[in-house]
C-alpha positions in Angstrom: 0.0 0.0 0.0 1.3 3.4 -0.4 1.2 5.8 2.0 2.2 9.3 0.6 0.7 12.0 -0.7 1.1 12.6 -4.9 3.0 15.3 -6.5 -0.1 17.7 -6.6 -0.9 17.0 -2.6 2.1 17.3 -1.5 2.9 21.3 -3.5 -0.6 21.9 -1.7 0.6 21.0 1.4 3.9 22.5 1.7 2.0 25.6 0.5 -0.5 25.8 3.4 2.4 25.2 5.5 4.1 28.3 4.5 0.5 30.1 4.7 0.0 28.7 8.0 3.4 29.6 9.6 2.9 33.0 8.1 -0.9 34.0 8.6 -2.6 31.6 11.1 0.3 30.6 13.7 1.1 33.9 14.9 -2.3 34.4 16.0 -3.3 31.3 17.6 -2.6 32.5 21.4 -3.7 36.0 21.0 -7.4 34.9 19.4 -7.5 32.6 22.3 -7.2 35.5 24.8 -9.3 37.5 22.9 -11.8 35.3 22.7 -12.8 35.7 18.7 -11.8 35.3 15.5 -10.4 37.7 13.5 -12.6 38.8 11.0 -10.6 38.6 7.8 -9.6 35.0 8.4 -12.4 33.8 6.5 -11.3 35.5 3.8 -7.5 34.7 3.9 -8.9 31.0 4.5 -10.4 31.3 1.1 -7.5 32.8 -0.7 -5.6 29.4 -0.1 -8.9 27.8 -1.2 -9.2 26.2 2.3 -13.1 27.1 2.2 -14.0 25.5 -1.3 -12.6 22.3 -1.0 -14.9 20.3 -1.0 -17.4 22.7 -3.4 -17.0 21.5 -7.2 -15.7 24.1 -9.4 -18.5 25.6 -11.4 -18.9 27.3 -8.2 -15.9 28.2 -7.1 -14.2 25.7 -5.3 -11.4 23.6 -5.2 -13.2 19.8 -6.0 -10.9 18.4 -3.6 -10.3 14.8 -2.8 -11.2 13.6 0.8 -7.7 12.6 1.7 -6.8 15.9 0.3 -9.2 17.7 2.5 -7.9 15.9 5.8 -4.1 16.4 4.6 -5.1 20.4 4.5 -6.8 19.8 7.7 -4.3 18.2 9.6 -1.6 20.5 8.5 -3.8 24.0 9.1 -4.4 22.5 12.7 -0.7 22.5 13.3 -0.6 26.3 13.0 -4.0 27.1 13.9 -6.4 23.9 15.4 -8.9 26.6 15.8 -9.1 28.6 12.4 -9.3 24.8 10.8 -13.3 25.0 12.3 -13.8 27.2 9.3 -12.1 24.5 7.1 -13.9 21.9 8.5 -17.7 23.3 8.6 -17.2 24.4 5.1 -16.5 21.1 3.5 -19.4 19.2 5.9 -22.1 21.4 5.1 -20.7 22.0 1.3 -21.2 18.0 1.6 -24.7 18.2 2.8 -25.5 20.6 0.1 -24.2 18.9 -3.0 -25.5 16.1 -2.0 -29.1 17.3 -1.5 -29.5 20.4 -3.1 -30.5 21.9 -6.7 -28.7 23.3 -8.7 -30.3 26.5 -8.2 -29.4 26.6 -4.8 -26.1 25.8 -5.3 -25.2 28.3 -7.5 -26.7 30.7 -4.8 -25.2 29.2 -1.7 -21.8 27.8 -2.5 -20.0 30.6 -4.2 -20.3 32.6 -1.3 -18.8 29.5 1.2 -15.8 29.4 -1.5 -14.6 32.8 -1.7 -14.8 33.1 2.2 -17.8 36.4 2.2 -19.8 33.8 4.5 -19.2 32.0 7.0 -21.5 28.7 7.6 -22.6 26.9 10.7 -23.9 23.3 11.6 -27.1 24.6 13.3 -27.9 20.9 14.4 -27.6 20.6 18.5 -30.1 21.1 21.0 -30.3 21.5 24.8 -32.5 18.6 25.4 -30.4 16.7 22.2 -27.3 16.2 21.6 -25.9 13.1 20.6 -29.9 12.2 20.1 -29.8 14.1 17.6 -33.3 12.1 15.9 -35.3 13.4 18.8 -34.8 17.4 17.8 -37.2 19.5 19.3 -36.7 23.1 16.9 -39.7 23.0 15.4 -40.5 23.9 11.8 -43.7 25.6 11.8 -46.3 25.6 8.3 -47.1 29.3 7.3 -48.3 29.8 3.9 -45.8 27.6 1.4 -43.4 27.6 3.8 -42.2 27.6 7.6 -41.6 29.4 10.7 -38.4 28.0 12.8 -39.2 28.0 16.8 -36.9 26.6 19.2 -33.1 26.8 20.2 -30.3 25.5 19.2 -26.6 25.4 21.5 -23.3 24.3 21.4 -23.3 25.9 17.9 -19.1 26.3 16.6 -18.9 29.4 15.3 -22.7 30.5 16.5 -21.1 33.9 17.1 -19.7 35.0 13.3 -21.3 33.0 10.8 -23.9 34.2 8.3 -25.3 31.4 7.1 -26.2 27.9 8.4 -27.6 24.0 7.5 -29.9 24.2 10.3 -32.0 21.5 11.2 -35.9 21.2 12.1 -39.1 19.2 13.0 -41.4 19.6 10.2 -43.1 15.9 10.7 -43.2 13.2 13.2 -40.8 12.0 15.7 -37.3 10.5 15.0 -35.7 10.4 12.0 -38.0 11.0 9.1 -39.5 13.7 10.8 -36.2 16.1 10.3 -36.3 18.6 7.5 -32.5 20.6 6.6 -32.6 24.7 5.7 -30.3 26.5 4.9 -30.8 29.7 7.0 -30.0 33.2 6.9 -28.4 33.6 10.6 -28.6 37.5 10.3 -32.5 37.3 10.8 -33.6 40.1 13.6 -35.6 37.4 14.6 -32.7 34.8 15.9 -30.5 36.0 18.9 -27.5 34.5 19.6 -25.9 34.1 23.4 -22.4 33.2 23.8 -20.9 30.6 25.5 -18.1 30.7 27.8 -15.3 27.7 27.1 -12.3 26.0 28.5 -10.9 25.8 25.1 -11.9 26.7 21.9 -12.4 30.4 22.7 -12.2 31.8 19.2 -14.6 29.6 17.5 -16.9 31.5 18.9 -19.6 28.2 20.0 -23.2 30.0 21.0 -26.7 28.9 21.7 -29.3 30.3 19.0 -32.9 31.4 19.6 -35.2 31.0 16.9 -38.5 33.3 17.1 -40.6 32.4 14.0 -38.2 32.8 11.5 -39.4 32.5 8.5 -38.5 29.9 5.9 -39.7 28.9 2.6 -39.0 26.0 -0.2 -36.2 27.7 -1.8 -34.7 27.4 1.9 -35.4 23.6 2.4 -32.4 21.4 1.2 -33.8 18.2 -0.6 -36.8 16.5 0.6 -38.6 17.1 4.0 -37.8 14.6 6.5 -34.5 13.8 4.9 -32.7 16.2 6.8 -31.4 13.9 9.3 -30.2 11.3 7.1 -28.3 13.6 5.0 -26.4 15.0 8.2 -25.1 11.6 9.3 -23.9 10.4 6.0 -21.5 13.6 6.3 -20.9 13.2 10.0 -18.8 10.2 9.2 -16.8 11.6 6.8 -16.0 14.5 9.1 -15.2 12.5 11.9 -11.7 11.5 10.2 -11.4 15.4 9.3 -11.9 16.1 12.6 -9.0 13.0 13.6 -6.7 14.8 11.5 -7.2 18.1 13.3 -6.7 16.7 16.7 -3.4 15.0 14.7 -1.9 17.6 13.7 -2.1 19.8 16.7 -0.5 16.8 18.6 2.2 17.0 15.9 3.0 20.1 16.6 3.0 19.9 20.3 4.9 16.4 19.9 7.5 18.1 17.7 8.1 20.9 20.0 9.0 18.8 23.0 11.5 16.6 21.3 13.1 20.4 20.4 13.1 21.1 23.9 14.2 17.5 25.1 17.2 17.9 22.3 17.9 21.4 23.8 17.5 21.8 26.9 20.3 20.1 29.3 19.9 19.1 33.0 22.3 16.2 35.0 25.5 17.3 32.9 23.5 16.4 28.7 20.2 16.9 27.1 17.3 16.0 28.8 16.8 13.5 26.0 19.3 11.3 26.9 17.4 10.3 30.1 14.7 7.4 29.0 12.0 8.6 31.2 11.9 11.8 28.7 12.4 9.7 25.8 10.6 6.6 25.9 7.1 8.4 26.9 7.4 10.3 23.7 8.5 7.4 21.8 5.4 6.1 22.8 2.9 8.7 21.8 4.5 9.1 18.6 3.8 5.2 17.8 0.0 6.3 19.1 -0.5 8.9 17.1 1.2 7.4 14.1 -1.8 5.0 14.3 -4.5 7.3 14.7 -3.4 9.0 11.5 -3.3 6.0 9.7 -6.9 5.1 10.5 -8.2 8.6 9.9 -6.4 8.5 6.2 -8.0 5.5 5.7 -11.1 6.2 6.3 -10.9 9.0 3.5 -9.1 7.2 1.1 -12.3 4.8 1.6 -14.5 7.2 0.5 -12.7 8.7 -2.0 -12.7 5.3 -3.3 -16.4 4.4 -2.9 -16.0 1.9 -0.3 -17.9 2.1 3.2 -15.8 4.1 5.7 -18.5 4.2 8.8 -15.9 1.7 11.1 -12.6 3.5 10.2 -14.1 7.0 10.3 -16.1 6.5 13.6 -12.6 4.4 15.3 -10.7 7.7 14.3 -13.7 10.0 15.9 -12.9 8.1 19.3 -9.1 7.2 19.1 -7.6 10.1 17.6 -8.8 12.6 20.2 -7.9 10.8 22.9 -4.6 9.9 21.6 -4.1 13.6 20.4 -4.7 14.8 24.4 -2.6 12.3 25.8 0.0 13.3 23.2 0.0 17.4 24.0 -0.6 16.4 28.0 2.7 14.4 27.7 4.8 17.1 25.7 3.5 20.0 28.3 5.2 17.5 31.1 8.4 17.3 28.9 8.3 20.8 29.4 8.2 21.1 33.0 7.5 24.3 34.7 8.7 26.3 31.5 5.1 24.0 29.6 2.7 25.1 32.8 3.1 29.1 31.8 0.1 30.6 29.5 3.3 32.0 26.9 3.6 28.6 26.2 1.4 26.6 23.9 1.0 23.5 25.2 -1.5 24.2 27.6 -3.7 26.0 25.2 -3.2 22.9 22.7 -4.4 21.1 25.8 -7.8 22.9 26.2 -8.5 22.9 22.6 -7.7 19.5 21.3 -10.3 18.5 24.4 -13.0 19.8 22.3 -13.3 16.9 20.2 -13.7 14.0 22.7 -17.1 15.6 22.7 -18.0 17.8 19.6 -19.1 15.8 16.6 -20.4 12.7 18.8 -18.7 11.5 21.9 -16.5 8.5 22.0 -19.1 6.6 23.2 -21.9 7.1 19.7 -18.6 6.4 18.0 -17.7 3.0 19.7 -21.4 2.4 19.5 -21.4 2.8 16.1 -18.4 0.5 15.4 -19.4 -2.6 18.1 -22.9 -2.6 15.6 -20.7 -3.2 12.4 -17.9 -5.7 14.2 -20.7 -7.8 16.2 -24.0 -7.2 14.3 -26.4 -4.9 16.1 -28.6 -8.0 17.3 -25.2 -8.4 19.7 -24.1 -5.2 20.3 -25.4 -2.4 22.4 
């Protein structure tokens, strides 16, 4: 099997290295303590095409591959783990939408994705529902030819700054088949939008939206009503190993700056890396998170290929996380004292990369999800 990347990946991702170095690394820390984004980031996202990626080119976009999206993921997240949120909503809901939309509506709600001018939001969580996601109480309302949205929504990344959003509603029954998808303005007078206050995470900007009769109509409604919640979970598992290769390449940075530091910095007469009580530990989470990337690249390169990537993608949602935090926690200890002070990364890398043991489905819907496909769901949970 081969493992690289082609000629054409690998210019792209030496390129988004340089851009990430340059634009996005310098401003990881500072957006943190601010507590936003900055609000041309969008738009320098989009000038490396890191918002069209996924969108086919007629409108703008990039077309990209799915291993090419996570490569671009993974190596933004080094910079920037938080500014790749903008990456990764883009390509899920330009998913969603290509998948379900017509071709009207794409050509009205895609370009603007692509060249970065708006910023999109999943607008699926509730209070009441989170990984339950089926049982949704926002409630889609029949007015006329269309619908009023009622309810709220939380937990919403970048809830704060985007303009637009896939949100999803009740327009029948219960479960499933009763979930309709929009796709919403988020400017509406009629929505108001409460921040929430994080541990990590701080610039994405993750809010709780009120919907107050907001008024939607067919050329809003993305396929056919009640498919809403079927098309989100076919895209949930292909950004599952997206998200993997976030929470990989933030541990790759953190991992590469402590073997730095333990080449560097001397204690007992040599470099700390001499001593294997700083070496093997790192060793070790470097074998880790070899592993998790390999199972998130996989589970893209299934799909690119056609072939069903539910186990690989939902074994990365769970593993690579974890593995990813138990990575960054081990490099802040190589640090010592000088990895406990807020100048130094790590402990920000820390809070964020926690995120994702939660956002996107817990490790327990992704294990879930796997035990039905190893044991059968008649024997599985």
């Amino acid at each position: 099997m081969h493992y690289g990347f082609d000629d054409d990946q690998e210019t792209f991702r030496q390129e988004l290295a340089t851009f990430a170095g340059k634009v996005l690394a310098p401003h990881y820390q500072p957006d943190d303590r601010a507590g936003r984004m900055r609000p041309q980031l969008p738009r320098e996202m989009a000038s490396v095409g890191l918002t069209g990626l996924r969108i086919p080119e007629r409108f703008g976009g990039q077309e990209a591959d799915a291993v090419t999206t996570g490569m671009a993921a993974e190596e933004i997240s080094r910079a920037d783990i938080n500014a790749c949120y903008i990456l990764l909503v883009a390509a899920l809901n330009s998913d969603i939408l290509v998948g379900n939309a017509s071709e009207e509506q794409l050509a009205r709600w895609l370009p603007p994705i692509a060249d970065g001018s708006a910023v999109s939001a999943l607008v699926l969580t509730e209070p009441e529902h989170g990984s339950d996601a089926a049982n949704l109480a926002l409630r889609a309302v029949p007015e006329g030819t269309g619908w009023r949205l009622v309810g709220e929504k939380t937990s919403i990344s970048m809830g704060m700054l985007a303009d637009t959003g896939v949100v999803f509603a009740r327009t029948g029954g219960p479960g499933a088949r009763g979930v309709s998808a929009f796709y919403v303005d988020l400017h509406d007078e009629r929505i108001a939008r409460t921040a929430l206050d994080d541990h990590g995470g701080r610039a994405i900007g993750r809010a709780s939206l009120h919907f107050d009769g907001v008024p939607v109509g067919r050329d809003e409604l993305i396929g056919q009503a009640g498919a809403g919640f079927v098309s989100v979970m076919q895209g949930f598992d292909y950004s599952r190993a997206v998200i993997g290769l976030m929470c990989v390449g933030i541990a790759e940075a953190a991992l590469d700056d402590a073997l730095e530091y333990a080449r560097t910095r001397e204690a007992f007469g040599g470099p700390i890396g001499r001593n294997q009580g700083v070496a093997f530990p790192l060793v070790e989470q470097a074998t880790r998170l070899a592993g998790a990337r390999h199972i998130c690249y996989e589970a893209l390169w299934r799909k690119d290929q056609g072939l069903d990537h539910s186990v690989a993608a939902n074994m990365a949602k769970w593993f690579a996380p974890k593995t990813a935090g138990e990575v960054v926690h081990q490099a802040l200890l190589t640090f010592g004292h000088a990895g406990w002070g807020s100048d130094s990364p790590q402990g920000q890398r820390l809070r964020d990369v926690m995120a994702f043991e939660i956002a996107d489905g817990t490790a327990q819907v992704a294990k879930l999800v796997v035990a039905r496909h190893l044991l059968g769901r008649k024997f599985a949970p």
